[in-house]
PyMOL Python script that loads the backbone (N, CA, C, O; Angstrom):
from pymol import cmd

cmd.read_pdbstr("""\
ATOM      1  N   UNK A   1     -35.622  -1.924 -66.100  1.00  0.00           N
ATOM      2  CA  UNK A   1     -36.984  -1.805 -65.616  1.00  0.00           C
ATOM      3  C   UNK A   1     -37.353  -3.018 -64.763  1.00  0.00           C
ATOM      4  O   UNK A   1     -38.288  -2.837 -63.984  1.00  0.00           O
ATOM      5  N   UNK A   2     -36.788  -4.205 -64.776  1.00  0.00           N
ATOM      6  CA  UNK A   2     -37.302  -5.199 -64.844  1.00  0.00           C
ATOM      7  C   UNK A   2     -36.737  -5.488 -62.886  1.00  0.00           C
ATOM      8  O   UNK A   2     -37.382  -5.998 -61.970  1.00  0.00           O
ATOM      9  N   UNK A   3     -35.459  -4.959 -62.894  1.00  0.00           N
ATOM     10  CA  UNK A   3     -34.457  -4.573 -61.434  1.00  0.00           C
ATOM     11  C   UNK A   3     -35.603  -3.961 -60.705  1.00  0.00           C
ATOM     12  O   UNK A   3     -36.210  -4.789 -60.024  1.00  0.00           O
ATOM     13  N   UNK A   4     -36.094  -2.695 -60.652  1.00  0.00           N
ATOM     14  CA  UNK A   4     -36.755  -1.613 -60.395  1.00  0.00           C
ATOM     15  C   UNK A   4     -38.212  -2.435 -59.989  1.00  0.00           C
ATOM     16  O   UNK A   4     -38.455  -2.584 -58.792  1.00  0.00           O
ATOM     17  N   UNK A   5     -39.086  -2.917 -60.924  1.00  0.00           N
ATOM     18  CA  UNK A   5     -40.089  -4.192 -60.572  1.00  0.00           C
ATOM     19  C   UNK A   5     -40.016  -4.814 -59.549  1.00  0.00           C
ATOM     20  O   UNK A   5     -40.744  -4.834 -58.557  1.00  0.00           O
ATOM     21  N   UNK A   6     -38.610  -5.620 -59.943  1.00  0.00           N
ATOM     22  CA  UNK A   6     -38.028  -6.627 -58.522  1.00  0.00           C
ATOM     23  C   UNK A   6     -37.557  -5.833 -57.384  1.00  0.00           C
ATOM     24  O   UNK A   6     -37.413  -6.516 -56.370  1.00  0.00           O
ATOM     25  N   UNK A   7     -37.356  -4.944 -57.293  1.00  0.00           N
ATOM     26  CA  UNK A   7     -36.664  -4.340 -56.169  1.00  0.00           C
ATOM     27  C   UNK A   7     -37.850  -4.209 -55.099  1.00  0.00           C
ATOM     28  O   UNK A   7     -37.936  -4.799 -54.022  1.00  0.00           O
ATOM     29  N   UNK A   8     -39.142  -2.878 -55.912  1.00  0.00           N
ATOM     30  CA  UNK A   8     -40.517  -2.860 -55.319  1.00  0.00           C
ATOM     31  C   UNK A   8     -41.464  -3.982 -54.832  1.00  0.00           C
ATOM     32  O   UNK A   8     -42.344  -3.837 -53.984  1.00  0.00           O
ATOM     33  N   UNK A   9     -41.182  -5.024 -55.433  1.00  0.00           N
ATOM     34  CA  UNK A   9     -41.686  -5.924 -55.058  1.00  0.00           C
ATOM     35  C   UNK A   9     -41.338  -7.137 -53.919  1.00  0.00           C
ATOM     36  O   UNK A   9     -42.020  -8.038 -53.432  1.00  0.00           O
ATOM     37  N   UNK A  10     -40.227  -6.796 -53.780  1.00  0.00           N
ATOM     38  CA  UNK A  10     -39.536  -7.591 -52.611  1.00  0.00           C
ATOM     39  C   UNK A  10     -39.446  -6.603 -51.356  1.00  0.00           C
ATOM     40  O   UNK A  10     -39.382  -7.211 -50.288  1.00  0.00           O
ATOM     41  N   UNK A  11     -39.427  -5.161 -51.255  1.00  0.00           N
ATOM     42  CA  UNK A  11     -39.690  -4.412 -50.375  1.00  0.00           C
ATOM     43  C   UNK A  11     -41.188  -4.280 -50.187  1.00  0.00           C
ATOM     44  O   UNK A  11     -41.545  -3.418 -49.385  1.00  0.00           O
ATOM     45  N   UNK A  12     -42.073  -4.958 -50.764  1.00  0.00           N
ATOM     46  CA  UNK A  12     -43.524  -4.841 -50.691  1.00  0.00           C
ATOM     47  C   UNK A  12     -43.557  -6.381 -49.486  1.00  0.00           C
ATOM     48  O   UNK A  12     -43.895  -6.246 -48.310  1.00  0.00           O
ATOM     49  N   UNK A  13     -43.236  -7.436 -49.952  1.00  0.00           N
ATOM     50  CA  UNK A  13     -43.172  -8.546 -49.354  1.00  0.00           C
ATOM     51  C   UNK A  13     -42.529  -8.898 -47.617  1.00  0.00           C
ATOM     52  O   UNK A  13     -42.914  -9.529 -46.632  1.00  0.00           O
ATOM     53  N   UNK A  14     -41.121  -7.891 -48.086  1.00  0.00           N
ATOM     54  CA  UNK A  14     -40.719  -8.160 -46.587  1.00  0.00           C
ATOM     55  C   UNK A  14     -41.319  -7.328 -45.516  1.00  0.00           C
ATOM     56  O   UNK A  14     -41.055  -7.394 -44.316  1.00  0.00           O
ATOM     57  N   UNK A  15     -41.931  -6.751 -45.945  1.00  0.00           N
ATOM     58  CA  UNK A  15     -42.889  -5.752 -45.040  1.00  0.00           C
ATOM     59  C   UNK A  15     -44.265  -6.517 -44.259  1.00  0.00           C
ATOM     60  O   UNK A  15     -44.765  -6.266 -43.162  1.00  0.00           O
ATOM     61  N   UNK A  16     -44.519  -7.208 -44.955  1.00  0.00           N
ATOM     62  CA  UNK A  16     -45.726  -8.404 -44.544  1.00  0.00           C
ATOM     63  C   UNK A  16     -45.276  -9.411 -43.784  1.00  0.00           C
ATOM     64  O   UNK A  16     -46.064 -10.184 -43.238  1.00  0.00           O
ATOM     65  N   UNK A  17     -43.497  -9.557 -43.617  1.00  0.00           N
ATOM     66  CA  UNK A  17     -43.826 -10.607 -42.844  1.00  0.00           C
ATOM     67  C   UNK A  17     -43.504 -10.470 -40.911  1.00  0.00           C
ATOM     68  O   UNK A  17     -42.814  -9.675 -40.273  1.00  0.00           O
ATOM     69  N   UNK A  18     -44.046 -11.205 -40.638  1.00  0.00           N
ATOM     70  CA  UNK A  18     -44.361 -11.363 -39.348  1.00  0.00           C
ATOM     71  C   UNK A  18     -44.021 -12.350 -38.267  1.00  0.00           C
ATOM     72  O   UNK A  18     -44.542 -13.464 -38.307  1.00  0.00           O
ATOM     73  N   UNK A  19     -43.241 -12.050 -37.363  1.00  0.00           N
ATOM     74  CA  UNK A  19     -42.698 -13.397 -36.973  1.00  0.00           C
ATOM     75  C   UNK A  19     -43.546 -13.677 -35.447  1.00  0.00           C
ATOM     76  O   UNK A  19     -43.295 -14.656 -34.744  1.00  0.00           O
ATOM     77  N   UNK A  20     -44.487 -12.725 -35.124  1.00  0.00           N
ATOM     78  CA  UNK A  20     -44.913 -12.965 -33.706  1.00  0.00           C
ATOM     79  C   UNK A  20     -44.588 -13.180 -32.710  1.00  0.00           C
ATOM     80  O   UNK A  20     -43.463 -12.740 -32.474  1.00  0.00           O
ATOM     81  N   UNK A  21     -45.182 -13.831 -31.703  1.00  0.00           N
ATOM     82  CA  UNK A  21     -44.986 -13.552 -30.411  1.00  0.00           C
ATOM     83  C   UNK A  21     -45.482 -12.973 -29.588  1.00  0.00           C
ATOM     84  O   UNK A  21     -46.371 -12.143 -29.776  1.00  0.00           O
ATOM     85  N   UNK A  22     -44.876 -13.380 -28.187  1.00  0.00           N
ATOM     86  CA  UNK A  22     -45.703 -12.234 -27.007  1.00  0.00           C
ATOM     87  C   UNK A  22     -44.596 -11.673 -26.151  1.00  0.00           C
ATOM     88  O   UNK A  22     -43.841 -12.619 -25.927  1.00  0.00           O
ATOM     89  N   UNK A  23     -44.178 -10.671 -25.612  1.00  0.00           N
ATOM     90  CA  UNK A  23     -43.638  -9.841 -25.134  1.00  0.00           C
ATOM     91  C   UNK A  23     -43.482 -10.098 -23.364  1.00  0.00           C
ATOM     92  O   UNK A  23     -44.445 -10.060 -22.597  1.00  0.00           O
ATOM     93  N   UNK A  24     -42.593 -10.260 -23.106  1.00  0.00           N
ATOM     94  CA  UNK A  24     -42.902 -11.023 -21.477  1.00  0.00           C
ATOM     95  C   UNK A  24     -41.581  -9.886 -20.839  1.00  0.00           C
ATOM     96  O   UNK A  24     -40.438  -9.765 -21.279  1.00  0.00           O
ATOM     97  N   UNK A  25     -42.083  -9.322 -19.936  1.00  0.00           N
ATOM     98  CA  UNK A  25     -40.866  -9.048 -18.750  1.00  0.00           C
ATOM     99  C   UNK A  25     -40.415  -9.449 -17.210  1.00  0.00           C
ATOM    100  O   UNK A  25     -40.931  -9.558 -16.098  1.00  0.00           O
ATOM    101  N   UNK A  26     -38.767  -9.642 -18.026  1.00  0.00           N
ATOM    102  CA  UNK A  26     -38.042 -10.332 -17.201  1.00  0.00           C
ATOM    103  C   UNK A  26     -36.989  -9.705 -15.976  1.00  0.00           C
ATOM    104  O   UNK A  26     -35.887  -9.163 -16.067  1.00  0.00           O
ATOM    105  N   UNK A  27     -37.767 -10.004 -14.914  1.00  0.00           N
ATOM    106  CA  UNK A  27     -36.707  -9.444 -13.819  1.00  0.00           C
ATOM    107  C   UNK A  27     -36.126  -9.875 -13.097  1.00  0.00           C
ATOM    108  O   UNK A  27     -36.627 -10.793 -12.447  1.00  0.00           O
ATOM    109  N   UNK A  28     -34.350  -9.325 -12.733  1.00  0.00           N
ATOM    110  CA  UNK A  28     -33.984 -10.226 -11.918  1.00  0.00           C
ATOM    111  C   UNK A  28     -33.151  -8.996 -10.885  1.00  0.00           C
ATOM    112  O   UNK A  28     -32.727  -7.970 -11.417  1.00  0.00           O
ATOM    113  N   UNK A  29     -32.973  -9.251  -9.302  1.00  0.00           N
ATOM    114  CA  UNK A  29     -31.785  -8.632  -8.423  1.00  0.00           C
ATOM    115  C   UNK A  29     -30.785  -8.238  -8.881  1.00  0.00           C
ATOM    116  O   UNK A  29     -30.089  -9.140  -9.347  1.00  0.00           O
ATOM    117  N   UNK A  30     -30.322  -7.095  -8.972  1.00  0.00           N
ATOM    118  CA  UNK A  30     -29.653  -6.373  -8.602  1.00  0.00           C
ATOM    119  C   UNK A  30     -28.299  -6.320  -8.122  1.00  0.00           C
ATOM    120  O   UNK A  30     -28.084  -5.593  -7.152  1.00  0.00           O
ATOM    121  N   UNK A  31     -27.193  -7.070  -8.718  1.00  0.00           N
ATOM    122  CA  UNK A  31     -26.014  -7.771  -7.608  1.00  0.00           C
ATOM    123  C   UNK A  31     -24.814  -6.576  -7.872  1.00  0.00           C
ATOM    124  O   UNK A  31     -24.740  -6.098  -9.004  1.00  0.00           O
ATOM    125  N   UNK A  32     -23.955  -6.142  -6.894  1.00  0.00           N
ATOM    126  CA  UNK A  32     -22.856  -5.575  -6.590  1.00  0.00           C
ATOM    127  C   UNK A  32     -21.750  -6.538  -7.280  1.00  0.00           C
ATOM    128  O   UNK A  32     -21.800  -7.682  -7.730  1.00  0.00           O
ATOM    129  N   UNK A  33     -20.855  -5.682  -7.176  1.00  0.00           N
ATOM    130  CA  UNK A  33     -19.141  -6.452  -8.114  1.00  0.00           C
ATOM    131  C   UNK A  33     -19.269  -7.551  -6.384  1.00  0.00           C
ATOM    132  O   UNK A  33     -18.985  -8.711  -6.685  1.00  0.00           O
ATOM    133  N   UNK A  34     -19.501  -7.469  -5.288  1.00  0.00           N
ATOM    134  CA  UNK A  34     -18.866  -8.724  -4.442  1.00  0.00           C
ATOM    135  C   UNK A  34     -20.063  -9.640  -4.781  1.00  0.00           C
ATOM    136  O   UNK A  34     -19.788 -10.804  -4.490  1.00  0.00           O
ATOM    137  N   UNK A  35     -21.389  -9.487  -5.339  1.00  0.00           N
ATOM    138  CA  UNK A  35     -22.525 -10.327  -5.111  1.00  0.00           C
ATOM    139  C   UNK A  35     -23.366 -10.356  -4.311  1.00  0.00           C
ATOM    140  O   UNK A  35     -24.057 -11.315  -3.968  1.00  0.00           O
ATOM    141  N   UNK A  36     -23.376  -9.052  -3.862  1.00  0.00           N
ATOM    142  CA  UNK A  36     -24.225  -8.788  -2.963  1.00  0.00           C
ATOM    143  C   UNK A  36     -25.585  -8.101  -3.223  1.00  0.00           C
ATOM    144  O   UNK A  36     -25.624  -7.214  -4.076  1.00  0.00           O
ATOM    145  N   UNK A  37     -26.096  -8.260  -2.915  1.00  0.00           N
ATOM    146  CA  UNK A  37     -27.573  -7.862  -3.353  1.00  0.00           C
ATOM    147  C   UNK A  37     -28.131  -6.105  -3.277  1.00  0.00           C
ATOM    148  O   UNK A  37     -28.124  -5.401  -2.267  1.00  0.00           O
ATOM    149  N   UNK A  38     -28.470  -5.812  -4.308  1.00  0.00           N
ATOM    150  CA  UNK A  38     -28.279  -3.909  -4.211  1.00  0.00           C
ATOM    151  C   UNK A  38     -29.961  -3.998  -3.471  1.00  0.00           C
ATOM    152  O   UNK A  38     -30.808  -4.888  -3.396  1.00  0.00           O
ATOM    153  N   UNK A  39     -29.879  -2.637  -3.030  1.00  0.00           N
ATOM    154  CA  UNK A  39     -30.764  -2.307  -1.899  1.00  0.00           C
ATOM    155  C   UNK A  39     -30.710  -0.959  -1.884  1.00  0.00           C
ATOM    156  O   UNK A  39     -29.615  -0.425  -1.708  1.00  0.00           O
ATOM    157  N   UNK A  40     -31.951  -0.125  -2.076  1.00  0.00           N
ATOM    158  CA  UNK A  40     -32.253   1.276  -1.892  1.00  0.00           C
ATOM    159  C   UNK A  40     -32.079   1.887  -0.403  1.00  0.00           C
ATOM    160  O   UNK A  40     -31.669   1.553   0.708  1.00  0.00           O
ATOM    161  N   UNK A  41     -32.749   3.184  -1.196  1.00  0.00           N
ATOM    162  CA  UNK A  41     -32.937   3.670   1.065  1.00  0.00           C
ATOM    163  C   UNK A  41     -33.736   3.066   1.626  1.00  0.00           C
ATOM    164  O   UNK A  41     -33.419   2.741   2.770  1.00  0.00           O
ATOM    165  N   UNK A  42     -35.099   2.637   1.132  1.00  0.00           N
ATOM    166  CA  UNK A  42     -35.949   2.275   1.865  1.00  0.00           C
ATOM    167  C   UNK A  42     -35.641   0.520   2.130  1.00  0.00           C
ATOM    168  O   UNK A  42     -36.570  -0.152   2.578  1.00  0.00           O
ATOM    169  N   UNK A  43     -34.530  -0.031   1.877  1.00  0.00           N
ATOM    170  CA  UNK A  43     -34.116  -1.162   1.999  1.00  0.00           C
ATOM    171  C   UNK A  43     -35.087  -2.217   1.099  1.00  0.00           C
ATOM    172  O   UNK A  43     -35.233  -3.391   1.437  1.00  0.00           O
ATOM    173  N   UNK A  44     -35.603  -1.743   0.140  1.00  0.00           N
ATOM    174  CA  UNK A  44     -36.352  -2.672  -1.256  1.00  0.00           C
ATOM    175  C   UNK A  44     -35.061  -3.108  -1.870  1.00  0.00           C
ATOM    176  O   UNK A  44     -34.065  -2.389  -1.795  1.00  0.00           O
ATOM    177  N   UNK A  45     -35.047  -4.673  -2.689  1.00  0.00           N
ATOM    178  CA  UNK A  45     -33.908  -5.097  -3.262  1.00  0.00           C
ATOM    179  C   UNK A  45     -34.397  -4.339  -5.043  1.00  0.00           C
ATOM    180  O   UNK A  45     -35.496  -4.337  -5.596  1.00  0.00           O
ATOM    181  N   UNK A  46     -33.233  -3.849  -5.452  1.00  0.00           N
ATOM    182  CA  UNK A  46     -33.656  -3.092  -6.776  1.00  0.00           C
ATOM    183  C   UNK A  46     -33.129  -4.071  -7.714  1.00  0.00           C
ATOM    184  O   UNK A  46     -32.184  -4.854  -7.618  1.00  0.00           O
ATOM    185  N   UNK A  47     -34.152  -3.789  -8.852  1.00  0.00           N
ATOM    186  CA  UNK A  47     -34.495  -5.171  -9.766  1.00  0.00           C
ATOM    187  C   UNK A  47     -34.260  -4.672 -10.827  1.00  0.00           C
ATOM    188  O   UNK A  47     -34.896  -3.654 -11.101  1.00  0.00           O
ATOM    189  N   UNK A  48     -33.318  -5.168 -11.766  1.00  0.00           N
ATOM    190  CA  UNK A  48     -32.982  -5.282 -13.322  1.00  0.00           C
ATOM    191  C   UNK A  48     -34.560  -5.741 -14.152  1.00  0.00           C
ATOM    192  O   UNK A  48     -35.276  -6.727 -13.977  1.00  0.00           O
ATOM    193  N   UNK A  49     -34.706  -4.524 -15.121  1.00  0.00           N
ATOM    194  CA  UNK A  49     -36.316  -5.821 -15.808  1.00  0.00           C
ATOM    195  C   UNK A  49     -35.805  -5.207 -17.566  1.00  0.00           C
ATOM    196  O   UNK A  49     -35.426  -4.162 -18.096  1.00  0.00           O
ATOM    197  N   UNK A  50     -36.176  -6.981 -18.033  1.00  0.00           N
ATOM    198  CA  UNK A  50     -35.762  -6.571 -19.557  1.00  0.00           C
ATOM    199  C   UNK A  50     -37.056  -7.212 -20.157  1.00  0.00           C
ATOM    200  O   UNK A  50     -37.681  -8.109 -19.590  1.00  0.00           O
ATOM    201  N   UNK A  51     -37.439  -6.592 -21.517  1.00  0.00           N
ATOM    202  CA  UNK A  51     -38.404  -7.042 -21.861  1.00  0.00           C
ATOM    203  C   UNK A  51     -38.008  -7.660 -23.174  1.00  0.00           C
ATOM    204  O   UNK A  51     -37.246  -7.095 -23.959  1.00  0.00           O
ATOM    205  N   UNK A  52     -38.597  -8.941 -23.405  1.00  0.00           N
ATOM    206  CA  UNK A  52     -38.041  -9.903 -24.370  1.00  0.00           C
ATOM    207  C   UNK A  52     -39.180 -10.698 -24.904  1.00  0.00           C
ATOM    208  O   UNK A  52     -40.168 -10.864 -24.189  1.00  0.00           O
ATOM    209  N   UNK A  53     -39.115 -11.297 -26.325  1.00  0.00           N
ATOM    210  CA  UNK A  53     -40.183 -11.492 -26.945  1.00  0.00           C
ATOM    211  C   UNK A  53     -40.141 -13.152 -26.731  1.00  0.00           C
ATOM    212  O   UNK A  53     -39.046 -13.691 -26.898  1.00  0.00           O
ATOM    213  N   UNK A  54     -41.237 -13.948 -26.383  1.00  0.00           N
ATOM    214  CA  UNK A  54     -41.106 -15.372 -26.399  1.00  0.00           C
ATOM    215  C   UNK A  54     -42.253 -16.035 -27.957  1.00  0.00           C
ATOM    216  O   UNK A  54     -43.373 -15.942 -28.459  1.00  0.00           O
ATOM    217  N   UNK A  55     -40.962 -16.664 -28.095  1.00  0.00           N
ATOM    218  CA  UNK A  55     -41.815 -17.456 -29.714  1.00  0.00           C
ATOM    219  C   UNK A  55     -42.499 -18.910 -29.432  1.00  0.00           C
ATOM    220  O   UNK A  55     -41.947 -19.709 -28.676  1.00  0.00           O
ATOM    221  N   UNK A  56     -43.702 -19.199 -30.066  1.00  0.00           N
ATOM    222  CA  UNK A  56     -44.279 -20.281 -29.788  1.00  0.00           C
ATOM    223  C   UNK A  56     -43.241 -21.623 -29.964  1.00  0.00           C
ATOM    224  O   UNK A  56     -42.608 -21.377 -30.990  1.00  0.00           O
ATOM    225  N   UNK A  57     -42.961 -22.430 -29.628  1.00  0.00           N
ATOM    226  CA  UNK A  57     -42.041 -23.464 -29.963  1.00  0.00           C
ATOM    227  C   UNK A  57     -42.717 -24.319 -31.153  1.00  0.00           C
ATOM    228  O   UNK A  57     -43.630 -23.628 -31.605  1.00  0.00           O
ATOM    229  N   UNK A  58     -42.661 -25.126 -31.604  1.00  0.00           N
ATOM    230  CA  UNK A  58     -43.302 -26.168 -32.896  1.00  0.00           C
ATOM    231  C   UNK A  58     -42.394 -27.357 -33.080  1.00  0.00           C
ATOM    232  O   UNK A  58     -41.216 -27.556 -33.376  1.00  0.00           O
ATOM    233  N   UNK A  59     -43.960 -28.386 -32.629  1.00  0.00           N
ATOM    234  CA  UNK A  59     -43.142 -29.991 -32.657  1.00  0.00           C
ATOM    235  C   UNK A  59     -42.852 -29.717 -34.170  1.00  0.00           C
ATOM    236  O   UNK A  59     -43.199 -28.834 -34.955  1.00  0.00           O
ATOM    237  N   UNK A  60     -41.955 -31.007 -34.267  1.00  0.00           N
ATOM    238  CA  UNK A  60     -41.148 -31.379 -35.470  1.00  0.00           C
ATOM    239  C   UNK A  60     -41.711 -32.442 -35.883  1.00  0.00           C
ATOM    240  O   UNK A  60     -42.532 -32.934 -35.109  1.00  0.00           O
ATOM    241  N   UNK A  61     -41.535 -32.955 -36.850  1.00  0.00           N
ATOM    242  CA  UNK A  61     -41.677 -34.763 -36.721  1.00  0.00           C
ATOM    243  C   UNK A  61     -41.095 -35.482 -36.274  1.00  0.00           C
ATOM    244  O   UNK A  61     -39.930 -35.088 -36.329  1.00  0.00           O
ATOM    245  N   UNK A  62     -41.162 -36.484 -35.765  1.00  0.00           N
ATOM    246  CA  UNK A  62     -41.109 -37.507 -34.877  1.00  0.00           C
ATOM    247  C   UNK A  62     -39.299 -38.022 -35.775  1.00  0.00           C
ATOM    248  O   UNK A  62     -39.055 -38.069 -36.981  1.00  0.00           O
ATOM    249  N   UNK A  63     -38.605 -38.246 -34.888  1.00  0.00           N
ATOM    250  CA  UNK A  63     -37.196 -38.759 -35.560  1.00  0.00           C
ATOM    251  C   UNK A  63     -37.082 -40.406 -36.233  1.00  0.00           C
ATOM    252  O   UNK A  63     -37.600 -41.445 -35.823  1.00  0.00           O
ATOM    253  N   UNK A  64     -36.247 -40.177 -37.342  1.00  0.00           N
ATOM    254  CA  UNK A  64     -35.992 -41.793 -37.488  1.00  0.00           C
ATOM    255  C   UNK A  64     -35.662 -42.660 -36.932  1.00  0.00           C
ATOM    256  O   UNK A  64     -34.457 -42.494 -36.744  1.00  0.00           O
ATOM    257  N   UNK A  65     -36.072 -43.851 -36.368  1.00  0.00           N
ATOM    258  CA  UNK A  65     -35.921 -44.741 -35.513  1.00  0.00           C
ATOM    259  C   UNK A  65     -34.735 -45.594 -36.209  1.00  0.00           C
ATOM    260  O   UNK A  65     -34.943 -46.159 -37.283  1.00  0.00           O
ATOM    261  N   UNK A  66     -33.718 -45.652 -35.680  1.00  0.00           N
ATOM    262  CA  UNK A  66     -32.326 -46.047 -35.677  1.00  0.00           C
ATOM    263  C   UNK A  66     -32.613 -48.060 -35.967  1.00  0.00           C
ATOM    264  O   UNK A  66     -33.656 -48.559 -35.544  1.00  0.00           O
ATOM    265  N   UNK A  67     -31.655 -48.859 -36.627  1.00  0.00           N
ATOM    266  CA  UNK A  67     -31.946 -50.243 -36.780  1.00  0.00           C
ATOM    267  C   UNK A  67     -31.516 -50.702 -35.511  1.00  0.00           C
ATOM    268  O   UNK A  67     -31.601 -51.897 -35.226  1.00  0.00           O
TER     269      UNK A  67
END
""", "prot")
cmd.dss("prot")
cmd.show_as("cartoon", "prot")
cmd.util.cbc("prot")
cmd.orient("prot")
């Protein structure tokens, strides 16, 4: 019984957590196997876009100052 408790209760928990962020998309050209830059009919350069999550960074404390 006591498994069964713990089990529900740790699937209750990891459900709450949250790691945040904001969602930013990233695009870049379009390159051919020589490196050449891909290009439609209407001669627009066609663009790769991925969307990727950016996390706040967080100072640390300050390092130990060496003798």
């Amino acid at each position: 019984m006591n498994k069964i408790l713990t089990l529900v209760v740790c699937l209750l928990l990891a459900q709450t957590a949250f790691a945040g962020g904001v969602d930013k998309v990233v695009c870049k050209d379009k390159t051919d196997k020589a490196g050449n830059v891909v290009k439609d009919k209407k001669g627009n350069v066609v663009q790769v876009c991925k969307t990727i999550k950016v996390h706040k960074k967080l100072e640390g404390a300050k390092p130990v100052p060496s003798k």
